[in-house]
C-alpha positions as CSV (number, residue, x, y, z in Angstrom):
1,X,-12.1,2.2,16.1
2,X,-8.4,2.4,18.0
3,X,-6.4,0.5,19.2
4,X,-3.8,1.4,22.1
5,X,-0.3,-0.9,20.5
6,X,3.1,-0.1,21.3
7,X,3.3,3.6,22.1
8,X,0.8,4.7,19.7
9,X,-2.3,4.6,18.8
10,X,-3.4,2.7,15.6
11,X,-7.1,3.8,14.1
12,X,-8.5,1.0,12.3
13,X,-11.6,-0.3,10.6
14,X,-13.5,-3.5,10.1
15,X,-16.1,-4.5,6.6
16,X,-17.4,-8.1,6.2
17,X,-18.3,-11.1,8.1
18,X,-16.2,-12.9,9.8
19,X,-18.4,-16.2,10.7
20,X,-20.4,-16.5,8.2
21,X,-23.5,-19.2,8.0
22,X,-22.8,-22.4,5.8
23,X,-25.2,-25.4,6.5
24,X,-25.1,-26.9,9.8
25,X,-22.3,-24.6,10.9
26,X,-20.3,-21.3,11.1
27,X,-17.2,-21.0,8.8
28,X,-14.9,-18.5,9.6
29,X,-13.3,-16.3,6.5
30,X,-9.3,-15.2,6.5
31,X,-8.9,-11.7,7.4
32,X,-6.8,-9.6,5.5
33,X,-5.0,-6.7,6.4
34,X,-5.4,-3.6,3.7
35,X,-2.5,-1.4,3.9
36,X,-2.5,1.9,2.4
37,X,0.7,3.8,0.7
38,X,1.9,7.2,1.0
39,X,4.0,7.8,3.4
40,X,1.4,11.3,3.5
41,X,-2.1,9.3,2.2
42,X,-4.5,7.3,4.6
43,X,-6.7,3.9,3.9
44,X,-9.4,5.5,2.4
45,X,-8.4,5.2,-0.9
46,X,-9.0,1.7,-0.6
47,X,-12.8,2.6,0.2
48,X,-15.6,1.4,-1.7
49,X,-13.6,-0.2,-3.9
50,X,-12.2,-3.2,-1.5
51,X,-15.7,-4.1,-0.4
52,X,-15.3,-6.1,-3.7
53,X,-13.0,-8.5,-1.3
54,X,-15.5,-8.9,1.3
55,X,-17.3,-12.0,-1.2
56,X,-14.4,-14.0,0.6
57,X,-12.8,-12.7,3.2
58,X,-13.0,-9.7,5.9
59,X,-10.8,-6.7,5.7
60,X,-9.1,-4.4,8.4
61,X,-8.1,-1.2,7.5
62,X,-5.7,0.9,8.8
63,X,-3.9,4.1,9.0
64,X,0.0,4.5,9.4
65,X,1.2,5.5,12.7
66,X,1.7,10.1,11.7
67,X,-1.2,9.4,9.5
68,X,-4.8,9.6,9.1
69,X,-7.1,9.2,11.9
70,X,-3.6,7.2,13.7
71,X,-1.7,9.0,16.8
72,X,1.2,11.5,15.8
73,X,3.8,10.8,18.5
74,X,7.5,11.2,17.8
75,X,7.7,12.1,14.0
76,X,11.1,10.6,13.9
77,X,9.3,6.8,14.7
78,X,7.4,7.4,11.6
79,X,9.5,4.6,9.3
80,X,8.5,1.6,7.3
81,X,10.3,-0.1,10.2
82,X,8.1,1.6,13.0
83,X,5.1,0.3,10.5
84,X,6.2,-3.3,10.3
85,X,5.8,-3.7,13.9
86,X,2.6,-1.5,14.4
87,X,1.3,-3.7,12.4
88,X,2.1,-7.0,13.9
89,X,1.3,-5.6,17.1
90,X,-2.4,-4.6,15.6
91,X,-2.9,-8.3,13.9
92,X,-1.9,-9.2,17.7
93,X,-4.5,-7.0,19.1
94,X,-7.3,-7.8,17.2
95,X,-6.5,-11.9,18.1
96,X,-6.0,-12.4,13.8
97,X,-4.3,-15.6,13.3
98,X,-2.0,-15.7,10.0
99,X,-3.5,-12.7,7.7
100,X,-3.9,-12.3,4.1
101,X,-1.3,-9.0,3.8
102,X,-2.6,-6.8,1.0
103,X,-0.3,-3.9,0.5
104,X,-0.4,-1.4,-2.5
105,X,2.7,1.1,-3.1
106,X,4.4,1.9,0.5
107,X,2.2,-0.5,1.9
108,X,3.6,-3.3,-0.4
109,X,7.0,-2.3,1.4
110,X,5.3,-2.8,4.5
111,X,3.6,-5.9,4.3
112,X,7.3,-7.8,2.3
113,X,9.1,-6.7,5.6
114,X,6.4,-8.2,7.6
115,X,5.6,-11.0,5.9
116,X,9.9,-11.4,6.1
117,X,10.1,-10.6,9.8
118,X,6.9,-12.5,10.6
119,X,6.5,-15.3,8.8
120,X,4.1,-17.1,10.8
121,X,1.7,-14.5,11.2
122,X,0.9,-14.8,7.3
123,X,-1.0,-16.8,5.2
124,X,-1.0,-15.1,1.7
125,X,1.3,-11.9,0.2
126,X,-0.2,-9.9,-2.2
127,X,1.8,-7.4,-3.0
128,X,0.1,-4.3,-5.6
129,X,2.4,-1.6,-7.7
130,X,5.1,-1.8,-5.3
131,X,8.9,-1.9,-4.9
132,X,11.8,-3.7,-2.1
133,X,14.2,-1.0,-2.6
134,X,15.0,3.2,-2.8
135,X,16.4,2.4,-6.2
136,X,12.1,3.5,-7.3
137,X,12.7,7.0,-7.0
138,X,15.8,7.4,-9.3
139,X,13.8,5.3,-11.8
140,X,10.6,7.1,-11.4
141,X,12.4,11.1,-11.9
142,X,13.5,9.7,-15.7
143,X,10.3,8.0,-16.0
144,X,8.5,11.6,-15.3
145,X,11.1,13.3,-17.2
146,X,9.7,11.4,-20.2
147,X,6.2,11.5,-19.4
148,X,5.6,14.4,-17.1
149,X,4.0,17.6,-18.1
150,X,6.0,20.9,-16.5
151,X,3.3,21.6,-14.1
152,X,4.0,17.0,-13.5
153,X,7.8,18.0,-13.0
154,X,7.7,21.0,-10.8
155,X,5.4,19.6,-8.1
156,X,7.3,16.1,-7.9
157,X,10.2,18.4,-7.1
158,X,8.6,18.8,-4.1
159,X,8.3,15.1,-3.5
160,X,12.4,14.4,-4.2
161,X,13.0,17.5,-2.1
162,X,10.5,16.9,0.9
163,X,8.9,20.4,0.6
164,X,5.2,20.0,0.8
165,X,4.1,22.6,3.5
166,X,0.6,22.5,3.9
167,X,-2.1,19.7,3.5
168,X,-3.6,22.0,0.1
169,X,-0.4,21.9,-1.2
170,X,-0.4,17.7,-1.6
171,X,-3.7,17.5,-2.6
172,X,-2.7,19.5,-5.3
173,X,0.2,17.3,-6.3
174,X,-2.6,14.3,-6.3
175,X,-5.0,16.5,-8.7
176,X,-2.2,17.3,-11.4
177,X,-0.8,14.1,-11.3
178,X,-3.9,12.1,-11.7
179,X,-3.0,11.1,-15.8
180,X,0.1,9.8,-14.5
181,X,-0.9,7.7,-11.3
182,X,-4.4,6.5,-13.4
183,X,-4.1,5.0,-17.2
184,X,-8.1,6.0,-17.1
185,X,-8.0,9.1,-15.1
186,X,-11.6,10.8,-14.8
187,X,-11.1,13.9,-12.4
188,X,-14.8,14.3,-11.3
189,X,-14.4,11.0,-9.7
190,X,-11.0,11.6,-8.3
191,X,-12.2,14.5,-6.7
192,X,-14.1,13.2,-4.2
193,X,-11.6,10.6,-2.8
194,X,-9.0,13.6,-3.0
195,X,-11.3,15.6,-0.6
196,X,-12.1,12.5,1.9
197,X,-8.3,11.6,2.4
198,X,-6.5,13.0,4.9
199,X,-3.3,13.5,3.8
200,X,-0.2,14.4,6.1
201,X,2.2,16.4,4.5
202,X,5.2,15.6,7.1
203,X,5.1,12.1,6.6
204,X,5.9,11.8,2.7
205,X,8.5,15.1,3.3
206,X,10.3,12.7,5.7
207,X,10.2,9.8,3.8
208,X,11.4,11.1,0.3
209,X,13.2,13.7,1.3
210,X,17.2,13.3,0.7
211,X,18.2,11.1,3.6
212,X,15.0,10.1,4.3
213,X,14.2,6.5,4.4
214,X,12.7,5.4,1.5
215,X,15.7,6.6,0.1
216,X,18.2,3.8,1.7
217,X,15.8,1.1,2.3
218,X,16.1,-2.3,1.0
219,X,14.4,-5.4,1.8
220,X,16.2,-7.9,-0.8
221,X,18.1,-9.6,1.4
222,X,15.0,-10.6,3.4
223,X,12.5,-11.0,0.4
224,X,13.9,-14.9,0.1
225,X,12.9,-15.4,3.9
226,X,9.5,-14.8,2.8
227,X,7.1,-18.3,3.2
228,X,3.8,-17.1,2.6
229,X,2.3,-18.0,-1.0
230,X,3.0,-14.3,-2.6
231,X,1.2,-12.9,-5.9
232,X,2.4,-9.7,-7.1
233,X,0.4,-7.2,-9.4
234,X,1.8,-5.0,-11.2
235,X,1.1,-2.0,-13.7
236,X,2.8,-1.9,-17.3
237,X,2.4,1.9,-17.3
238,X,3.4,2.9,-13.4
239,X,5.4,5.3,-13.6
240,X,6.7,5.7,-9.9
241,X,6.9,1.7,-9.1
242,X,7.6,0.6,-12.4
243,X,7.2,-3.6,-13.3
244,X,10.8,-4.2,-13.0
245,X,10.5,-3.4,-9.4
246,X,7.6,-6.2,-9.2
247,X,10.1,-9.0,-11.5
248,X,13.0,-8.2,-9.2
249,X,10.6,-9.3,-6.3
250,X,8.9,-12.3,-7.9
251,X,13.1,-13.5,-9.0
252,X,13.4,-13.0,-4.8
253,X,10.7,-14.8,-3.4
254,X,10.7,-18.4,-3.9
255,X,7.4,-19.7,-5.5
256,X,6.0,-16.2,-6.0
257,X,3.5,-15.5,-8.9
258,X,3.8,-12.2,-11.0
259,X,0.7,-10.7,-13.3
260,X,1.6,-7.6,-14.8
261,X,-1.7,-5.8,-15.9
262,X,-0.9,-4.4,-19.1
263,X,-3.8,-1.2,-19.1
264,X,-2.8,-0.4,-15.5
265,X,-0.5,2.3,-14.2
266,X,0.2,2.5,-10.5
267,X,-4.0,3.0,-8.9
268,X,-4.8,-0.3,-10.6
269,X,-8.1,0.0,-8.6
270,X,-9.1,2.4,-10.8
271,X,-8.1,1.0,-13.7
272,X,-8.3,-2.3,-13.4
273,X,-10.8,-3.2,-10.6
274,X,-12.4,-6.5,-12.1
275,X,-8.5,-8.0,-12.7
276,X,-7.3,-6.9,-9.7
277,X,-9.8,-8.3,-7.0
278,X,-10.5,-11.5,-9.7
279,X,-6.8,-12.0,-9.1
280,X,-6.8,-11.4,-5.4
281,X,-9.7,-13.5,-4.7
282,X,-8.6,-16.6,-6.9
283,X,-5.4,-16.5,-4.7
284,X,-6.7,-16.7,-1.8
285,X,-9.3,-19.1,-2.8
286,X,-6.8,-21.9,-3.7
């Protein structure tokens, strides 16, 4: 589905009930908002593995504005910014009233400057592997410099440098840099969510690339304006949002909860599927 917001067009997909039967009436379920990472990746990531939420609640999906199954437009609009307000204006669209605001990676920098900006329109933060500031990619080249393989090192090159050309070239980076993103890694299994996504090159170049946003972003001085009831998951072994990024954000946001997953790196859905919707769905439950 698609929806016309703003001067784009946001593509976006519903799974579970909404109304759902409970004695003599209906009882409506939150909706929460899935927002994918990247910038360069789509939501399909999050596919099947998010049904798990549906037991509760119903999720929307999404694609980023320059990515995915979402409208191009001006390549220059294509900011965590321009994202923060795409979204409100699809929660808007689809009549939501205050969301549950998933957001994994980028999309946890998303959803904090949302749930900052818009504080009203959300009910519950949860905010997976992510960071509030550019200060993740500095920490994440020594992380790789100690971890990484030289295959690892040369193709992250590309992501400091913003010099992916061709859609091949970053499903490559994806493949060799499975072990790293995934503490239980399995390659056949990868594969197949590798070849579904669509990934947009242009997007991560202009995001990482010197200059480029993610480089001089920083939502600190907003996390504190934050009111939503916030739980934040992190990874011990993420290498490119390590857990000092998530206890910087739980010291910011008043009343926050932090649970770092000690055999999770930064695709805790892979590796940690059971803690990571158990968590989720005991939030949101009380």
């Amino acid at each position: 589905m698609r929806a016309r917001v703003r001067d784009t067009e946001i593509w976006f997909d519903i799974e579970g009930p909404g109304l759902v039967p409970d004695g003599p009436r209906m009882r409506e379920r939150p909706v929460a908002f899935a927002i994918h990472g990247g910038p360069g990746s789509d939501h399909s990531g999050f596919k099947p593995a998010y049904a798990a939420l549906t037991e509760a609640m119903q999720v929307v999906y999404f694609d980023h504005r320059g990515q995915g199954r979402s409208g191009r437009g001006d390549p220059a609009r294509w900011t965590l910014d321009e994202a923060v307000e795409d979204m409100e204006a699809l929660r808007r669209h689809l009549g939501c009233s205050p969301i549950v605001s998933i957001g994994t990676s980028y999309g946890g920098m998303v959803a904090q400057a949302h749930a900052a900006r818009y504080p009203d329109a959300v009910s519950h933060l949860v905010l997976v592997v992510t960071a509030s500031h550019g200060g993740f990619i500095p920490r994440a080249q020594q992380i790789l410099a100690e971890r990484g393989t030289p295959e690892q090192q040369a193709l992250c090159a590309k992501v400091w440098e913003g010099g992916f050309e061709d859609e091949a070239e970053l499903k490559r980076y994806y493949r060799v840099m499975g072990p790293l993103y995934s503490a239980k890694h399995d390659p056949a299994k990868a594969e197949d969510g590798t070849a579904r996504a669509i990934h947009s090159p242009e997007a991560l170049n202009r995001a990482f690339r010197p200059g480029g946003f993610l480089r001089t972003f920083d939502l600190r001085p907003e996390l504190p304006r934050i009111a939503a009831p916030t739980l934040i998951l992190a990874g011990r072994l993420d290498w490119i949002c390590p857990p000092e990024f998530s206890e910087e954000i739980h010291r910011l946001i008043p009343g926050s909860r932090l649970v770092i997953v000690e055999e999770s790196s930064h695709t805790m859905r892979a590796d940690a599927p059971e803690r990571l919707f158990g968590e989720i769905l005991r939030f949101v439950g009380a």
